[in-house]
Each structure stands twice: as structure tokens, then as C-alpha cells.
mmCIF file as Biopython writes it, N, C-alpha, C and O atoms, coordinates in Angstrom:
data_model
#
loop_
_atom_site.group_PDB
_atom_site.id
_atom_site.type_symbol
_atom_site.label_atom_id
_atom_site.label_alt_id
_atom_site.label_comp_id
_atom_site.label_asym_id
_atom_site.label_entity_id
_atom_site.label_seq_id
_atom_site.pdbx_PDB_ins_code
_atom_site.Cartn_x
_atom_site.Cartn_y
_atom_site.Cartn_z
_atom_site.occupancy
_atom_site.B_iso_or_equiv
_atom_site.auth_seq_id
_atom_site.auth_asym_id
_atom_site.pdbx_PDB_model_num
ATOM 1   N N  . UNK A ? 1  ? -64.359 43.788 -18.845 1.0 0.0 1  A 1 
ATOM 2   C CA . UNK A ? 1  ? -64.378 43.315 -20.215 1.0 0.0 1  A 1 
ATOM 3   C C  . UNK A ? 1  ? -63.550 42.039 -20.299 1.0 0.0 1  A 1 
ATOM 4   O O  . UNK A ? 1  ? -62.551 41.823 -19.613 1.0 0.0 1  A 1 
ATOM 5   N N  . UNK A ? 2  ? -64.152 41.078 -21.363 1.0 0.0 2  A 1 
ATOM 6   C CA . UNK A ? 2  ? -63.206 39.679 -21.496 1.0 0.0 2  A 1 
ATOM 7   C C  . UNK A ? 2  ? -63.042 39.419 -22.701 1.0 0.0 2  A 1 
ATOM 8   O O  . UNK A ? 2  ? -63.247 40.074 -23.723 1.0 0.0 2  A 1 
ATOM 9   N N  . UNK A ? 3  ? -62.519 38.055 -22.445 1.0 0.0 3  A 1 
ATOM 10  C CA . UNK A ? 3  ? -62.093 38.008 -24.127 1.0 0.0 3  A 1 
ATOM 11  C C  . UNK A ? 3  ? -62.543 36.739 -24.180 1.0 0.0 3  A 1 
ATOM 12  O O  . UNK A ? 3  ? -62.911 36.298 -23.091 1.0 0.0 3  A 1 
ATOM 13  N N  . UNK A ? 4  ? -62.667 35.692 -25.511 1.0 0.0 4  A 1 
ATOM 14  C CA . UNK A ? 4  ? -62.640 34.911 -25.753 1.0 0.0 4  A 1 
ATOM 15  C C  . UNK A ? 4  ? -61.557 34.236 -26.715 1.0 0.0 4  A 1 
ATOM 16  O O  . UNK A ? 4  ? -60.824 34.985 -27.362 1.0 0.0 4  A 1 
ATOM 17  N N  . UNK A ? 5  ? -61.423 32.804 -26.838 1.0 0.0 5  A 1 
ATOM 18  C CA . UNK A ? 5  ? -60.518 32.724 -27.763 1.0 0.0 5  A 1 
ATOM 19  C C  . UNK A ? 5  ? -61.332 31.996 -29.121 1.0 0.0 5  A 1 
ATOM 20  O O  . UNK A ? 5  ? -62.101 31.047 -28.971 1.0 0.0 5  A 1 
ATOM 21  N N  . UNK A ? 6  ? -60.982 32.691 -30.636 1.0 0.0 6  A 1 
ATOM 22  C CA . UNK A ? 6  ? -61.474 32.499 -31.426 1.0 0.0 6  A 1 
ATOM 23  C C  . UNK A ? 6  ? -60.101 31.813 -32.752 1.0 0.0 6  A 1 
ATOM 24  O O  . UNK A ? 6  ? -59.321 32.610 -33.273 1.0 0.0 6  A 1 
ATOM 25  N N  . UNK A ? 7  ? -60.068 30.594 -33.021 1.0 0.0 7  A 1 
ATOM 26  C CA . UNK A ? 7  ? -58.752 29.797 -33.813 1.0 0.0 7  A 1 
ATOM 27  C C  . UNK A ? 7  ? -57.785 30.218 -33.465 1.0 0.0 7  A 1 
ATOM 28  O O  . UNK A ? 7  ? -57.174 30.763 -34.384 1.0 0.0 7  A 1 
ATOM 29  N N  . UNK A ? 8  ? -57.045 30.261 -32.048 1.0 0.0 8  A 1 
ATOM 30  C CA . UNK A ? 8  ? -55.953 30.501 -31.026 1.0 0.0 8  A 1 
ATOM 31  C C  . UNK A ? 8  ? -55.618 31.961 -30.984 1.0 0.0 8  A 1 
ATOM 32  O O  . UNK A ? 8  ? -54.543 32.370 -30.543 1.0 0.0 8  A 1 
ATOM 33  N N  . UNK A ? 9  ? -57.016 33.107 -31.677 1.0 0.0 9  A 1 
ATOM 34  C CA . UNK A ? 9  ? -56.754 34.099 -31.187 1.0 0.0 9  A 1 
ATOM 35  C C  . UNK A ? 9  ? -57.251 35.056 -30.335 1.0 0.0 9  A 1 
ATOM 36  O O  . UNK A ? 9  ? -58.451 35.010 -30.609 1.0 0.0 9  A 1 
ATOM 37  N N  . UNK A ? 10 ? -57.087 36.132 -29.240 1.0 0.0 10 A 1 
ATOM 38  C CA . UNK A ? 10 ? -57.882 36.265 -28.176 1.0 0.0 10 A 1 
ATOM 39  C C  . UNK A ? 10 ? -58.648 37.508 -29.024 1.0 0.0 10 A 1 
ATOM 40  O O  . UNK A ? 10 ? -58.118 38.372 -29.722 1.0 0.0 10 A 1 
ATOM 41  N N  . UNK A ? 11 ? -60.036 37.307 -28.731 1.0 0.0 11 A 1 
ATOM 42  C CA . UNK A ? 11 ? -60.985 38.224 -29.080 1.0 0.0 11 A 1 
ATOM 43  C C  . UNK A ? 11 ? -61.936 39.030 -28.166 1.0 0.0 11 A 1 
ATOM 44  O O  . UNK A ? 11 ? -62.304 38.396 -27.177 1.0 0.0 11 A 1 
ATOM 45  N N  . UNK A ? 12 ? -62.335 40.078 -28.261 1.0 0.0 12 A 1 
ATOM 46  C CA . UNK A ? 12 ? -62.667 41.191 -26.971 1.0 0.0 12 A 1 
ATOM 47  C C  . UNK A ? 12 ? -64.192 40.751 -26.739 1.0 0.0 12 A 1 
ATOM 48  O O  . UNK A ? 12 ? -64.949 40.400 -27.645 1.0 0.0 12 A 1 
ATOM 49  N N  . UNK A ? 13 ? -64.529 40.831 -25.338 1.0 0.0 13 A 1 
ATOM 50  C CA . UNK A ? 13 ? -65.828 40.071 -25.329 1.0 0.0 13 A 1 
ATOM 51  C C  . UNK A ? 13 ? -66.699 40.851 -24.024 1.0 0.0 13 A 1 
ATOM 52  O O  . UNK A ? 13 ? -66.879 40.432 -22.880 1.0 0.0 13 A 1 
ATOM 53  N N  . UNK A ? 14 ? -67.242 42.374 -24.771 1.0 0.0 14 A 1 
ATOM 54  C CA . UNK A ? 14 ? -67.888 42.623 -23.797 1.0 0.0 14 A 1 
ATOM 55  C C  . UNK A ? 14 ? -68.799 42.484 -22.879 1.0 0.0 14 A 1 
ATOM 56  O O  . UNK A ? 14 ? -69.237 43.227 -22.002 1.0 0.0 14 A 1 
ATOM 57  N N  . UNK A ? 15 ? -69.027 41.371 -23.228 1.0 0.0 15 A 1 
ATOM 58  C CA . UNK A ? 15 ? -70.731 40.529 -22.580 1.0 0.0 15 A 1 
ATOM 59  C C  . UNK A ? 15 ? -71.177 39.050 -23.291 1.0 0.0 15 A 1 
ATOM 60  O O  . UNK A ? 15 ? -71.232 38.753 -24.484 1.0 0.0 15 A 1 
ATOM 61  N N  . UNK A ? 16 ? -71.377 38.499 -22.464 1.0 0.0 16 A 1 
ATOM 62  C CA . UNK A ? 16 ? -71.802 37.168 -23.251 1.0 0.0 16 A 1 
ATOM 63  C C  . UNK A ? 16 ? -73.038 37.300 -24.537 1.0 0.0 16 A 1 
ATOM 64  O O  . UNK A ? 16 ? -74.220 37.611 -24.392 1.0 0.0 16 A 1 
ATOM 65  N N  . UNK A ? 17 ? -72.351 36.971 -25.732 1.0 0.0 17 A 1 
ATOM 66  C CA . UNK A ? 17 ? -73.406 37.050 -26.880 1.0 0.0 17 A 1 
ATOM 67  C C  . UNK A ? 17 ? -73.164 35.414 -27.474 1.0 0.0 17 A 1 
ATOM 68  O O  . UNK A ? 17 ? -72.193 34.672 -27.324 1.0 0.0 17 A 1 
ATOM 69  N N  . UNK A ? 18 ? -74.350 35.213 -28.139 1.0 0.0 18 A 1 
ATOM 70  C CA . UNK A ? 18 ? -75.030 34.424 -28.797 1.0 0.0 18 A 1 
ATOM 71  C C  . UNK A ? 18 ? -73.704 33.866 -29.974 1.0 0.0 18 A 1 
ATOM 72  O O  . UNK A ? 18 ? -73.180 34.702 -30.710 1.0 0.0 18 A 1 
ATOM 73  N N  . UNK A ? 19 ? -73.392 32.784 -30.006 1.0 0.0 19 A 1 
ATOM 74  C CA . UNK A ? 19 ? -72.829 32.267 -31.014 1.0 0.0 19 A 1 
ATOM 75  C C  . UNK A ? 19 ? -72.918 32.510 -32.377 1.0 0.0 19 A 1 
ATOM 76  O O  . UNK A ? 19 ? -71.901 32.516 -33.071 1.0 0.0 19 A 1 
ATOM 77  N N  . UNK A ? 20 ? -74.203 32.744 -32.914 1.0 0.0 20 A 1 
ATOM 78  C CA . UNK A ? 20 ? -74.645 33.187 -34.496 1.0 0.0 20 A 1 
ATOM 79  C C  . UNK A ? 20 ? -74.323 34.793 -34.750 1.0 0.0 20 A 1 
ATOM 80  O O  . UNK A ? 20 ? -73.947 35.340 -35.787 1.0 0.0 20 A 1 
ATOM 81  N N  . UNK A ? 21 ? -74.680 35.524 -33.071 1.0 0.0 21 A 1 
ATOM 82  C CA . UNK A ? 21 ? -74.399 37.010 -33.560 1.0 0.0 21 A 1 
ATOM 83  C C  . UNK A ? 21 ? -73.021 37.143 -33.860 1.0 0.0 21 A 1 
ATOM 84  O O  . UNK A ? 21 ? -72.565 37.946 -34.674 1.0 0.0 21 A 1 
ATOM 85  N N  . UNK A ? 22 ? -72.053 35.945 -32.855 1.0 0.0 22 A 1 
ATOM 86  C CA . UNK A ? 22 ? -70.332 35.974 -32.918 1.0 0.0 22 A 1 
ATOM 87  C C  . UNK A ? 22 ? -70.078 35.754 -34.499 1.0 0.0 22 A 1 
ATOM 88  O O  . UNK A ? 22 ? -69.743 36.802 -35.052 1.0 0.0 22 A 1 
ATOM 89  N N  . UNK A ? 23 ? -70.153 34.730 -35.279 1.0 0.0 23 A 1 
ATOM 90  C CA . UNK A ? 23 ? -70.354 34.444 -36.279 1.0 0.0 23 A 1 
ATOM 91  C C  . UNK A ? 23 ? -70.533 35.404 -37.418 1.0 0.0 23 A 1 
ATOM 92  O O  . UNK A ? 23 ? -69.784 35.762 -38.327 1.0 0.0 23 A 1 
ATOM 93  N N  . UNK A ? 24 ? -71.548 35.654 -37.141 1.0 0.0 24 A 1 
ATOM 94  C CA . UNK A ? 24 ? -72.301 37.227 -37.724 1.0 0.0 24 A 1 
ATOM 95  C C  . UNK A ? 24 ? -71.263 38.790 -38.213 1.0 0.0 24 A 1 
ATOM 96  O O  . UNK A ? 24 ? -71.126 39.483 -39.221 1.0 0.0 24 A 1 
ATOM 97  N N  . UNK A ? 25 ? -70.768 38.756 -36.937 1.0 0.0 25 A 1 
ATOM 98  C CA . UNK A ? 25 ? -69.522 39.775 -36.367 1.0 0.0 25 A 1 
ATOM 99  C C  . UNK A ? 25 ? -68.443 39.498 -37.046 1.0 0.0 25 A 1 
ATOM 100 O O  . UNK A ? 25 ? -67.691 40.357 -37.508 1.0 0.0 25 A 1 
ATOM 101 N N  . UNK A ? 26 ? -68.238 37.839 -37.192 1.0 0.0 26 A 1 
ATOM 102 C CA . UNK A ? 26 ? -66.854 37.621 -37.759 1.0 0.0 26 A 1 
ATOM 103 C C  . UNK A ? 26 ? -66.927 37.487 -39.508 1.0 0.0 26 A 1 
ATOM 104 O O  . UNK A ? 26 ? -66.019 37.290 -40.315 1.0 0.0 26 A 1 
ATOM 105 N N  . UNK A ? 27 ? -68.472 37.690 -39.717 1.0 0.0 27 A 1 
ATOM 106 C CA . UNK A ? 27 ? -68.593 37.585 -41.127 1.0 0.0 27 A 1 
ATOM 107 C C  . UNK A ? 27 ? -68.700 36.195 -41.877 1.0 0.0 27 A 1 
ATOM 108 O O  . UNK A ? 27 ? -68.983 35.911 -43.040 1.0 0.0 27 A 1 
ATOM 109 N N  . UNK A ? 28 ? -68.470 35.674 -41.116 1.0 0.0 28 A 1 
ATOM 110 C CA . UNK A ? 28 ? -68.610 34.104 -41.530 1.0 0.0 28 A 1 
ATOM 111 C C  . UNK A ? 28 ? -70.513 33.400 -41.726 1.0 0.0 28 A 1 
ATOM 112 O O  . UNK A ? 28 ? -71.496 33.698 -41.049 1.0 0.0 28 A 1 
ATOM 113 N N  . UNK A ? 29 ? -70.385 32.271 -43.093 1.0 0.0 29 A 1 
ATOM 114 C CA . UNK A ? 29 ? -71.812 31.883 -43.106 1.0 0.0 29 A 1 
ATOM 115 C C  . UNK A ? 29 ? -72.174 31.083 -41.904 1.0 0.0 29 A 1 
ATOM 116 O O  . UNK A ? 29 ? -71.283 30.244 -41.769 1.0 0.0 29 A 1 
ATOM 117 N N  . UNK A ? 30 ? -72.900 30.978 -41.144 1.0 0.0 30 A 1 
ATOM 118 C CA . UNK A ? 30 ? -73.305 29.553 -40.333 1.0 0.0 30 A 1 
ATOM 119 C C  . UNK A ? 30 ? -73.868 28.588 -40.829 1.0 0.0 30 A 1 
ATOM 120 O O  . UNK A ? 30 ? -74.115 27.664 -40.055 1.0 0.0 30 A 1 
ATOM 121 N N  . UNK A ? 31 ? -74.143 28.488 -41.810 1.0 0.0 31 A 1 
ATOM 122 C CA . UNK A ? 31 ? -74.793 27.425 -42.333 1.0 0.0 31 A 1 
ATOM 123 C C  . UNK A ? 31 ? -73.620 26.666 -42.876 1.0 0.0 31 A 1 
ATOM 124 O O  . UNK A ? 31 ? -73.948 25.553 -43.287 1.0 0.0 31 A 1 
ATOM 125 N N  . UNK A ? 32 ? -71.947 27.037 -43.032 1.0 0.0 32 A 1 
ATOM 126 C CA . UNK A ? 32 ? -71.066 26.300 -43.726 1.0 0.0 32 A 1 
ATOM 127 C C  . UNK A ? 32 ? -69.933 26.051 -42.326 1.0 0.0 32 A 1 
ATOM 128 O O  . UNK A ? 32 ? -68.876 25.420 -42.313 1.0 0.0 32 A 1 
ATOM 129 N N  . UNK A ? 33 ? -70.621 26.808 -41.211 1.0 0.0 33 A 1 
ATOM 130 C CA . UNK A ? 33 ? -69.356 26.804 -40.268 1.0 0.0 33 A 1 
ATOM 131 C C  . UNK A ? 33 ? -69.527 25.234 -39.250 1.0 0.0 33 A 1 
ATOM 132 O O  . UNK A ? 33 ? -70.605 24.692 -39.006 1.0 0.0 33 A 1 
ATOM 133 N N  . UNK A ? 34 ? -68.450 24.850 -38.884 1.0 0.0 34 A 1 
ATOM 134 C CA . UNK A ? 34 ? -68.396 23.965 -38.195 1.0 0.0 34 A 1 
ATOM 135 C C  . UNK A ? 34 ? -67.420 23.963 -36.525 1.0 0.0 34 A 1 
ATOM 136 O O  . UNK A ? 34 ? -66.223 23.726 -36.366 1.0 0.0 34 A 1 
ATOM 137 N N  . UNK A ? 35 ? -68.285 24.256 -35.668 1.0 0.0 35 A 1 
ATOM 138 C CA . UNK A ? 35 ? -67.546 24.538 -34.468 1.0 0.0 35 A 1 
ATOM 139 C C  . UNK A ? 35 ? -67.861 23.904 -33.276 1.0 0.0 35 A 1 
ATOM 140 O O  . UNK A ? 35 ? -68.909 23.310 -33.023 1.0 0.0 35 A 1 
ATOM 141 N N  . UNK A ? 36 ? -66.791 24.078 -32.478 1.0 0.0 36 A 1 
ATOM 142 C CA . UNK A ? 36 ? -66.255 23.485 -31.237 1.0 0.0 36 A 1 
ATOM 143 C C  . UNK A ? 36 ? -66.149 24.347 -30.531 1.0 0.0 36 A 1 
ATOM 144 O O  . UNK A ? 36 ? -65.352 25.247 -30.794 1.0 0.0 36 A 1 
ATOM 145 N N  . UNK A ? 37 ? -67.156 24.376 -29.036 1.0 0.0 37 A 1 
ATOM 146 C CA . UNK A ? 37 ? -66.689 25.219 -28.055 1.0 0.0 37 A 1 
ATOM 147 C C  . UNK A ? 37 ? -65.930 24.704 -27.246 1.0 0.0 37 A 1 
ATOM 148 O O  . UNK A ? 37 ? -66.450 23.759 -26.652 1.0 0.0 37 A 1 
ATOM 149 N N  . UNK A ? 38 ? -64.663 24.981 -26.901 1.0 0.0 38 A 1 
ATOM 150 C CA . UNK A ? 38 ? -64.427 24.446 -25.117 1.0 0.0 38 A 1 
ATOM 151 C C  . UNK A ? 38 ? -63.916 23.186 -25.766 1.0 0.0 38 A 1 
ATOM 152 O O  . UNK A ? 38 ? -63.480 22.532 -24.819 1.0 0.0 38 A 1 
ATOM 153 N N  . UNK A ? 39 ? -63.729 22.467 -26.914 1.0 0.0 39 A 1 
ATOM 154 C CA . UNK A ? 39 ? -63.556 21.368 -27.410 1.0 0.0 39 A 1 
ATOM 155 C C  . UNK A ? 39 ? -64.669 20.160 -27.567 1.0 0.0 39 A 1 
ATOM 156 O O  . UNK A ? 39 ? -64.531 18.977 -27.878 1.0 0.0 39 A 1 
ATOM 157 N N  . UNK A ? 40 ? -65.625 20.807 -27.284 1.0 0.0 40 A 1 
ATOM 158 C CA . UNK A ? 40 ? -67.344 19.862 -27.928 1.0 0.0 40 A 1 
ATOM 159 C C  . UNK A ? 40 ? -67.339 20.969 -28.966 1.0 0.0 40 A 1 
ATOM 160 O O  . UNK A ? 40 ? -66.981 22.137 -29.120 1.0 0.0 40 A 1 
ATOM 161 N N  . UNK A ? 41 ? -68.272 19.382 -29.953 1.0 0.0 41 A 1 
ATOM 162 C CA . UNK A ? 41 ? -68.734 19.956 -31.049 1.0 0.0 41 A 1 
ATOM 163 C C  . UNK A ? 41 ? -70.253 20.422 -30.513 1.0 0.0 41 A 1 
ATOM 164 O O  . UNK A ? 41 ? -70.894 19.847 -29.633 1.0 0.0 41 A 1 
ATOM 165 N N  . UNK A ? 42 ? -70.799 21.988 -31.504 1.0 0.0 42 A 1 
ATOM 166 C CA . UNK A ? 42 ? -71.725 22.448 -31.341 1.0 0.0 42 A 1 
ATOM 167 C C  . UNK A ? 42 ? -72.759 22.322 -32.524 1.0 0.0 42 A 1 
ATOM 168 O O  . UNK A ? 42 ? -72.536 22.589 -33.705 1.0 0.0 42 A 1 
ATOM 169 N N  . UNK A ? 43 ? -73.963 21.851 -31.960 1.0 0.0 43 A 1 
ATOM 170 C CA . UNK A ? 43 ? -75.018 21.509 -33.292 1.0 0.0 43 A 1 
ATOM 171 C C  . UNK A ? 43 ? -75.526 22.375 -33.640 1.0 0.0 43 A 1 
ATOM 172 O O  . UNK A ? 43 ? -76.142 23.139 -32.897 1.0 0.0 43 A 1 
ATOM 173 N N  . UNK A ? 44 ? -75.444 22.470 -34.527 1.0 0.0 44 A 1 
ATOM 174 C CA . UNK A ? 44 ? -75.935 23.643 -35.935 1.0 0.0 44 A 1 
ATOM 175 C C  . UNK A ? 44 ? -76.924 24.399 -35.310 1.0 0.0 44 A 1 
ATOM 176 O O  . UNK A ? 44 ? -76.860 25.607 -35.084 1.0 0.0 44 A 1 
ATOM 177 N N  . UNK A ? 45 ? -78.366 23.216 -34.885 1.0 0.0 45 A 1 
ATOM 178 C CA . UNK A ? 45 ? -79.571 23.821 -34.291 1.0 0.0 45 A 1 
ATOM 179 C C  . UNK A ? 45 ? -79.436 25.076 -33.012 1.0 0.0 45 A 1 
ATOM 180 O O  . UNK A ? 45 ? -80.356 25.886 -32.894 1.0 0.0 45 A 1 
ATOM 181 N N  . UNK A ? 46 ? -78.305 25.135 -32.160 1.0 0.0 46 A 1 
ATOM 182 C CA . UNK A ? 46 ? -78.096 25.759 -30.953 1.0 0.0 46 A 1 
ATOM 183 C C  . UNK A ? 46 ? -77.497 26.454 -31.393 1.0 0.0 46 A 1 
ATOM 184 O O  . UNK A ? 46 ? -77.145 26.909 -30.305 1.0 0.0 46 A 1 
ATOM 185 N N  . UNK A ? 47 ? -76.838 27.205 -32.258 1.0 0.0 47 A 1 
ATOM 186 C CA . UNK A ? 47 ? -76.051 28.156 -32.729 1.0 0.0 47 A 1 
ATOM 187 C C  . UNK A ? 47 ? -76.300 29.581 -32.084 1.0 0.0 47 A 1 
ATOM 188 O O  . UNK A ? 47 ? -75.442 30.379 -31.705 1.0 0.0 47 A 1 
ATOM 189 N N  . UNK A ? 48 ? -78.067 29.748 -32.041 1.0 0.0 48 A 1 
ATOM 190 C CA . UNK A ? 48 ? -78.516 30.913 -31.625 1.0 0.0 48 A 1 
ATOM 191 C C  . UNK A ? 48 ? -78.657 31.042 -30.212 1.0 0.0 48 A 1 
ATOM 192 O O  . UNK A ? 48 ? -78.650 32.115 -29.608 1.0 0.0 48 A 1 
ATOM 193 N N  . UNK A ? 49 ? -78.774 30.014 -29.752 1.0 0.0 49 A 1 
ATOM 194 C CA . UNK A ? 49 ? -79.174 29.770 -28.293 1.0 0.0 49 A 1 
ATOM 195 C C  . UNK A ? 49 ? -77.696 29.463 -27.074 1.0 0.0 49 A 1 
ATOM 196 O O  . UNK A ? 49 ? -77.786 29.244 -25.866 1.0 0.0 49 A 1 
ATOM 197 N N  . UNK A ? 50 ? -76.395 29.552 -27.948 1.0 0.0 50 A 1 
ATOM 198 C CA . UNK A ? 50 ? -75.208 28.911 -27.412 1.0 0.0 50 A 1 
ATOM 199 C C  . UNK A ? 50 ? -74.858 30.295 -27.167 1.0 0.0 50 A 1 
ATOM 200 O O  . UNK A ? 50 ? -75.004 31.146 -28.044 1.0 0.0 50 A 1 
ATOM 201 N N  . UNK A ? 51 ? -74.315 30.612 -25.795 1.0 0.0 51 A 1 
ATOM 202 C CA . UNK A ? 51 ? -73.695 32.033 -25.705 1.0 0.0 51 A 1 
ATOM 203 C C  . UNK A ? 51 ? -72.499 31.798 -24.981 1.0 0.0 51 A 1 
ATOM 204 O O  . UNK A ? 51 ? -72.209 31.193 -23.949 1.0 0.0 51 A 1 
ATOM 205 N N  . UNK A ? 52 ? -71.763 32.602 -26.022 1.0 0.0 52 A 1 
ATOM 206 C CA . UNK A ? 52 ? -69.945 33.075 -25.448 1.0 0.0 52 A 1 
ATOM 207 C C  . UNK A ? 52 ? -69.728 33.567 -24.245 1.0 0.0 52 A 1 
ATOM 208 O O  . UNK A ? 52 ? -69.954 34.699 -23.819 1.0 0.0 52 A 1 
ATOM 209 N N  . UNK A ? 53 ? -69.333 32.763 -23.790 1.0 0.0 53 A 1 
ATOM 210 C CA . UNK A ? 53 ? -68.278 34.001 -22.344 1.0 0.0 53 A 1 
ATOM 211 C C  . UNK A ? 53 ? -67.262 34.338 -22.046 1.0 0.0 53 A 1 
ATOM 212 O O  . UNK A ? 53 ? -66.511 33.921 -22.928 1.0 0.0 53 A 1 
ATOM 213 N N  . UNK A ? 54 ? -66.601 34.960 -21.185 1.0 0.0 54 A 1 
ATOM 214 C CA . UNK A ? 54 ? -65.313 35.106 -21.209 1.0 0.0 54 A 1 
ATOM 215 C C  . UNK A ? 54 ? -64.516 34.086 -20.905 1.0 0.0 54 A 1 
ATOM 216 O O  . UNK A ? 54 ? -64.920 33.595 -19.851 1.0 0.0 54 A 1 
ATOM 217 N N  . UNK A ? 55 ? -63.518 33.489 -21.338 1.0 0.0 55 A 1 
ATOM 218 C CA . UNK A ? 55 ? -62.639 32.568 -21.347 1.0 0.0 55 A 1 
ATOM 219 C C  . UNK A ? 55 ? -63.312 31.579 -22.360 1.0 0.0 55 A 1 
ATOM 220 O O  . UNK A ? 55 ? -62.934 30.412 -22.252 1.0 0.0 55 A 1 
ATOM 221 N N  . UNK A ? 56 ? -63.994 31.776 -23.065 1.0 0.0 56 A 1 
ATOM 222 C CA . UNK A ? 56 ? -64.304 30.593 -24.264 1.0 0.0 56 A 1 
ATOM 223 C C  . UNK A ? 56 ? -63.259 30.365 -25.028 1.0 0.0 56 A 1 
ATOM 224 O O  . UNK A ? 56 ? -62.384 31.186 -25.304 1.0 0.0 56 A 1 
ATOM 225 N N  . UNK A ? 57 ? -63.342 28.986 -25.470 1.0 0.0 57 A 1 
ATOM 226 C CA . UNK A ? 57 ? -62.496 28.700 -26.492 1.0 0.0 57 A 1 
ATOM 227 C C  . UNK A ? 57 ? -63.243 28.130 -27.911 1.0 0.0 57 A 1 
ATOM 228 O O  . UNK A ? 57 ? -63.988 27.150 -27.942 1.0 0.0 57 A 1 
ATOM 229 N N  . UNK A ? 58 ? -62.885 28.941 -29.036 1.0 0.0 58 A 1 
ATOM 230 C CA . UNK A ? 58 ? -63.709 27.943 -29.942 1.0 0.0 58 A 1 
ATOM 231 C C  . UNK A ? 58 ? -62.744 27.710 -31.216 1.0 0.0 58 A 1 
ATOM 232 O O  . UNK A ? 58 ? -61.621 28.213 -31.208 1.0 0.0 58 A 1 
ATOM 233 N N  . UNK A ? 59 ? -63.142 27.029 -32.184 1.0 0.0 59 A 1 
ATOM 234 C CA . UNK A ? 59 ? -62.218 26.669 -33.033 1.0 0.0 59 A 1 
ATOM 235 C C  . UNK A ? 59 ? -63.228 26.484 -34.188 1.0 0.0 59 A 1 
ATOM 236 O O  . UNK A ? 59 ? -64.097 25.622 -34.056 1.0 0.0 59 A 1 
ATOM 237 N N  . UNK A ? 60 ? -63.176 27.217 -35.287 1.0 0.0 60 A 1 
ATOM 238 C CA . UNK A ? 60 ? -64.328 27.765 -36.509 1.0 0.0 60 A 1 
ATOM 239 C C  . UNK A ? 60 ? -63.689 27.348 -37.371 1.0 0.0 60 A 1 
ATOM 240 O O  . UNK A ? 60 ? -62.606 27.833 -37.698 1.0 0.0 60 A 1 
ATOM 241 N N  . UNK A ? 61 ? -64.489 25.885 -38.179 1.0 0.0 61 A 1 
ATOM 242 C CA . UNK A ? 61 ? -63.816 25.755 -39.578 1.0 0.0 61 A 1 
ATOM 243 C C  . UNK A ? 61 ? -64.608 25.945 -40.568 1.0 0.0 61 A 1 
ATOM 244 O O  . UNK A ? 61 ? -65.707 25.447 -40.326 1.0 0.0 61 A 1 
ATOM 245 N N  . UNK A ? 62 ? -64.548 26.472 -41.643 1.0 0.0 62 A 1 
ATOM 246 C CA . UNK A ? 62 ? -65.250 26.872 -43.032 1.0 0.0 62 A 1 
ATOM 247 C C  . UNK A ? 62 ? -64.730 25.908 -44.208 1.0 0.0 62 A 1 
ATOM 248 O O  . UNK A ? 62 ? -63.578 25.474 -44.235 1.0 0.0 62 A 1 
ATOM 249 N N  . UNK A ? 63 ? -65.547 25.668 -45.021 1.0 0.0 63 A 1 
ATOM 250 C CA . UNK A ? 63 ? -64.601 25.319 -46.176 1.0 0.0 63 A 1 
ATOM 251 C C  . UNK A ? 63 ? -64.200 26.160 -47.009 1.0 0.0 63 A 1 
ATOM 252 O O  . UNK A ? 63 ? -64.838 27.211 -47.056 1.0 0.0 63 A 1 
ATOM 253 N N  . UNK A ? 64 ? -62.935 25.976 -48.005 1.0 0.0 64 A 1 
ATOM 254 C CA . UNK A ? 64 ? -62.002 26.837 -48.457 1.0 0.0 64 A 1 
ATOM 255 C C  . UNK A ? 64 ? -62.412 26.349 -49.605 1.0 0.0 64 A 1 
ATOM 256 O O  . UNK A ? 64 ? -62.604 25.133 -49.610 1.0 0.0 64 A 1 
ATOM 257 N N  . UNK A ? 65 ? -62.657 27.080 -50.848 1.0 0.0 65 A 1 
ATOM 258 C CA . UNK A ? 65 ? -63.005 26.574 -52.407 1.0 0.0 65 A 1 
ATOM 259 C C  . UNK A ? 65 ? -61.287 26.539 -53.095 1.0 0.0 65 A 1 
ATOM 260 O O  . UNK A ? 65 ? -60.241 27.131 -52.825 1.0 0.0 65 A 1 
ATOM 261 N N  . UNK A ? 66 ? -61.677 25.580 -54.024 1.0 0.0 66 A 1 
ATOM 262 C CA . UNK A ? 66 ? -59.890 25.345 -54.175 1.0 0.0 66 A 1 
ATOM 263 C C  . UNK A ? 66 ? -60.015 24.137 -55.530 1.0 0.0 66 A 1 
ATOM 264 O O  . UNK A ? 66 ? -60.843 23.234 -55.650 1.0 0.0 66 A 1 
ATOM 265 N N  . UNK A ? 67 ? -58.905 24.504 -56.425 1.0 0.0 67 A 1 
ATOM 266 C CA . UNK A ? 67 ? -58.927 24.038 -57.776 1.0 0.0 67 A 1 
ATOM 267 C C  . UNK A ? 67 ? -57.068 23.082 -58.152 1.0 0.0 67 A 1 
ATOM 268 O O  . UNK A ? 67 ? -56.839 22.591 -59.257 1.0 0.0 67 A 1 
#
């Protein structure tokens, strides 16, 4: 079993899955997320087709609504 790292924290990674299902898992929209694997940015279009492995690094930003 591995982990990945998800905004500098380590996350359990039993098998390489698909970026959108990661996403998915973490509850987050993809259509608002903006991410970096490994430190490249990843295009929206590959989201489904981009798969995690162990030792990934990614860094997930959302926007925050705010008044």
C-alpha cells in the first residue's frame, strides 16, 4: 500500500486511481479545481485519464466564496 501527497498531506493510496475518482473521494468539484501534479499543471481535459501513484505529489486549489 502507498500513499500520495495531497496539499502537504500524506494520503493512503491503494492502487493507482484516476485523478477525477481522487477528486471525487475528496469531495471536491472538478470543474472548479485547479491542480498540479509533481509540480505541472494538469489540464482540466485529462483529469480522467491522469492516474495517481504512489509517491505523487499534488497541490488542489478551489475557490473559497468570501464577502
Amino acid at each position: 500500500m502507498g500513499e500520495c501527497i495531497v496539499n502537504g498531506k500524506a494520503r493512503p493510496l491503494g492502487s493507482p486511481v484516476a485523478l477525477l475518482s481522487l477528486l471525487s473521494d475528496l469531495g471536491l468539484e472538478s470543474r472548479w479545481a485547479l491542480i498540479e501534479l509533481n509540480g505541472e499543471p494538469v489540464d482540466r481535459a485529462s483529469y480522467d485519464s491522469t492516474m495517481i501513484q504512489d509517491g505523487d505529489r499534488l497541490e488542489i486549489a478551489t475557490p473559497m466564496a468570501g464577502g
